[in-house]
C-alpha positions as CSV (number, residue, x, y, z in Angstrom):
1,X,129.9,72.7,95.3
2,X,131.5,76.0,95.2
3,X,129.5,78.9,93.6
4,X,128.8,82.3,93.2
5,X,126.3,83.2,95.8
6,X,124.0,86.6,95.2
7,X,121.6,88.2,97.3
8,X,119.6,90.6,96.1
9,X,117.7,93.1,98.2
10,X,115.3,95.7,97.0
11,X,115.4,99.4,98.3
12,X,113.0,100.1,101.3
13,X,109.7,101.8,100.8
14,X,109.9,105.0,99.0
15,X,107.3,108.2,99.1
16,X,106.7,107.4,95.4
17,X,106.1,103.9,96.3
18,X,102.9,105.3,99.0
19,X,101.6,107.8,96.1
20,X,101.5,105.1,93.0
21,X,104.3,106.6,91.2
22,X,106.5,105.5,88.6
23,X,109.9,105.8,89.3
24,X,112.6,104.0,87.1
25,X,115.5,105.9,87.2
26,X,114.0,109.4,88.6
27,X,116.1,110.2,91.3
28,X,114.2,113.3,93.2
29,X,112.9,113.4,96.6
30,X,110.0,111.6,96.1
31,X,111.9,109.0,95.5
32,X,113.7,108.3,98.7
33,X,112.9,106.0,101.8
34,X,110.2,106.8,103.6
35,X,110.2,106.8,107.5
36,X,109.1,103.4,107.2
37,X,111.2,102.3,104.6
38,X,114.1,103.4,106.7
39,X,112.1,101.1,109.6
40,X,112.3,98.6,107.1
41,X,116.1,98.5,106.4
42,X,117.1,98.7,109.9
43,X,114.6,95.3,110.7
44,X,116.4,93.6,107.7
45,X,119.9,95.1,109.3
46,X,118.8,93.5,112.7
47,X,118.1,90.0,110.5
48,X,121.4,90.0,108.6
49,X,124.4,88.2,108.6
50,X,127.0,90.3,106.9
51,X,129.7,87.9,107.9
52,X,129.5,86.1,105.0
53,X,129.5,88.4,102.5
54,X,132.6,89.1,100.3
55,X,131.7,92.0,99.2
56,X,128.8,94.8,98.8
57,X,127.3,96.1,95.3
58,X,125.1,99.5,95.2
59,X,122.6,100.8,93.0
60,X,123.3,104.7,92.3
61,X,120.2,106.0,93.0
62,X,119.7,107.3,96.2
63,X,116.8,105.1,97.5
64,X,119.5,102.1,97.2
65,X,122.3,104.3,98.5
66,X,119.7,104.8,101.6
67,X,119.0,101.5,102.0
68,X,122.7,100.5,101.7
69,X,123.6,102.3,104.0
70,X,121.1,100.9,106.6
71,X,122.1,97.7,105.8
72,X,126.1,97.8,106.0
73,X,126.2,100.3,109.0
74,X,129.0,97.8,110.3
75,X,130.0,96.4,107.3
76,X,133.9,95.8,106.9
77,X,134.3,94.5,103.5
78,X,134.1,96.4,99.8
79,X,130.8,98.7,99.2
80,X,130.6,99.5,95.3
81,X,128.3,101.7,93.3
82,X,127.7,99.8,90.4
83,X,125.0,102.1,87.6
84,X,124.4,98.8,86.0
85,X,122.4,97.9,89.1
86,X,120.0,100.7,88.3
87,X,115.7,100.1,88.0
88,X,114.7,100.0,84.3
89,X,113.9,103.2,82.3
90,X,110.5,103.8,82.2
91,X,110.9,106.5,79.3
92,X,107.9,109.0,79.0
93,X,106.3,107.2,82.0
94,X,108.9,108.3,84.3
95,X,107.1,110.3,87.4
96,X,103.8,109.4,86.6
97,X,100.8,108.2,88.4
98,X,100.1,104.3,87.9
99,X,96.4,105.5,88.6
100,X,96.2,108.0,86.1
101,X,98.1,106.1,83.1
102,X,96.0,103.2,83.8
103,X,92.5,105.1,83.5
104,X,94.4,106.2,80.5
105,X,96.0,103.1,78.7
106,X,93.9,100.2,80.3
107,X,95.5,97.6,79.0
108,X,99.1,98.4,79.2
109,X,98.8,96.7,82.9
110,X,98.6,94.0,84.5
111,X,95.3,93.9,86.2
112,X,96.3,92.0,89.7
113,X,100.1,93.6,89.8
114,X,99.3,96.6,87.9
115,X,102.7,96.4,86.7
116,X,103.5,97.4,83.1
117,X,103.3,95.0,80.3
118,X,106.8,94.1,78.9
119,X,105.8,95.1,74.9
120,X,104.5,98.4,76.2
121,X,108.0,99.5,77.7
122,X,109.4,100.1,74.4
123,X,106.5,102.0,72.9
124,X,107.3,104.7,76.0
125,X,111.0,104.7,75.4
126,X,111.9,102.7,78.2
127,X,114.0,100.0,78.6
128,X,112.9,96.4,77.1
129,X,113.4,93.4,79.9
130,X,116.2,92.0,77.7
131,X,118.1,95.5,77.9
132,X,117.8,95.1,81.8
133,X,119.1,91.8,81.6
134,X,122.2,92.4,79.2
135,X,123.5,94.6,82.3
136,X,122.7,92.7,85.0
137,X,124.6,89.6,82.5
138,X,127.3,91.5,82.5
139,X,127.7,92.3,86.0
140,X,126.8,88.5,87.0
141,X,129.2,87.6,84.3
142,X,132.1,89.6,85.8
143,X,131.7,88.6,89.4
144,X,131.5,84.4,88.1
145,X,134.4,85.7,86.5
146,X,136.5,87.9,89.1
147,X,134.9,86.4,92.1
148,X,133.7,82.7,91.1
149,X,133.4,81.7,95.0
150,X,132.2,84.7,97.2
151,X,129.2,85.6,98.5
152,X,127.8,89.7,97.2
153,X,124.9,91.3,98.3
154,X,123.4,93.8,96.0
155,X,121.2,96.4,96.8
156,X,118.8,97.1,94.1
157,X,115.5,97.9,92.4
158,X,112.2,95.6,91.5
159,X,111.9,95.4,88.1
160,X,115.8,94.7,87.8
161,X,115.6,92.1,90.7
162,X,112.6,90.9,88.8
163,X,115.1,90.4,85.6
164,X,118.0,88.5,87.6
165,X,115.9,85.8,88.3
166,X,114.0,85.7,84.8
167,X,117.8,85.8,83.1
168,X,118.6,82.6,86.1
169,X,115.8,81.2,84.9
170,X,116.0,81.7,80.9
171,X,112.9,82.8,81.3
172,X,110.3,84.9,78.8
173,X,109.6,88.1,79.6
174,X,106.4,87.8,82.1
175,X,104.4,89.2,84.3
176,X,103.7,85.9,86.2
177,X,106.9,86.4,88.6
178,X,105.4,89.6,90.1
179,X,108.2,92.5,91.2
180,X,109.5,91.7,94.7
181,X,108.3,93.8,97.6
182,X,110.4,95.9,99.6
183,X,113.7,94.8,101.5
184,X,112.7,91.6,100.6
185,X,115.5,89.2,99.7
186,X,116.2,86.8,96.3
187,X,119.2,84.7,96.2
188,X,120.8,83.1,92.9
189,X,123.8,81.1,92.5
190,X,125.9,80.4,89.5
191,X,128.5,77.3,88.9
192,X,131.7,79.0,87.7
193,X,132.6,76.1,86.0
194,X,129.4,74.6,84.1
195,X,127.9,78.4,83.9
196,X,124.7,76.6,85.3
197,X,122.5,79.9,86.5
198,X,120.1,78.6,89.9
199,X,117.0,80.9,91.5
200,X,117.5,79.5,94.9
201,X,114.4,82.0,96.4
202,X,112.7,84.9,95.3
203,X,111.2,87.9,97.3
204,X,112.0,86.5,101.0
205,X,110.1,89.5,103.2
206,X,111.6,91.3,105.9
């Protein structure tokens, strides 16, 4: 059965990530790879087939852009910055401390993942799980489209990654799927002609 085939790969390890801070769409040096993020990308570089890959999509921010750039050192085909591809807003949360918001606001966690409850995202002005996933709908949606039978790897963030496979599996918003760690990779397929949406894995470590 021919399908559209995406692979998506979260950013490598970033300095916020060591120091418990919130990043969503801040984009500021504390935000990028970390010498062992950068370790990271070039083991999953080492791992990667690029051959069969059509075609390459980029988050803006510059953790991805890193990361990307790790990852198709010796890539030939198309590499496209695509904003829709960004992590979620975390509104006033933004370039916090997990540690001190959670002393704070106790139950507005997750107690194992620590990550923030869905209702609470809207309270902070960030961006609900379904916002997330009407962008990420619309990018899937173009490249079923455009593109029904290639293969794209997209470079990305963990609550948006987190939302592809929710939106494959018409699935609630939940904590139960926890974020996806670093350079891991998730694969989903879509059926250009029945529309039928597949989570084929989920969070594959490097």
């Amino acid at each position: 059965m021919a399908v559209t085939t995406i692979d998506w790969i979260r950013h490598g390890q970033t300095y916020a990530n060591t120091l418990g801070v919130i990043q969503g769409q801040l984009d500021t040096a504390v935000t990028w790879l970390t010498p062992t993020g950068e370790r990271q990308a070039q083991r999953r570089h080492q791992q990667l087939d690029l051959t069969p890959y059509d075609r390459v999509l980029v988050s803006p921010l510059h953790r991805a852009q890193q990361t990307a750039t790790w990852l198709a050192a010796d890539y030939a085909g198309p590499v496209t910055t695509d904003p829709r591809l960004m992590e979620s807003a975390y509104g006033t949360w933004t370039g916090q401390e997990t540690a001190t918001l959670l002393a704070q606001f106790p139950t507005a966690f997750d107690p194992l993942t620590r990550e923030v409850r869905p209702p609470v995202l809207s309270r902070i002005g960030g961006e609900s799980y379904l916002q997330v996933q009407r962008r990420l709908g619309q990018v899937i949606a173009e490249l079923v489209v455009d593109h029904p039978h290639e293969h794209v790897l997209v470079v990305s963030h963990g609550l948006t990654i987190k939302n592809a496979a929710l939106l494959m599996l018409a699935a609630p918003a939940t904590l139960a799927l926890p974020e996806p760690t670093n350079l891991s990779l998730t694969r989903t397929t879509v059926d250009p002609v029945t529309g039928h949406r597949y989570l084929n894995s989920y969070s594959e470590p490097v």
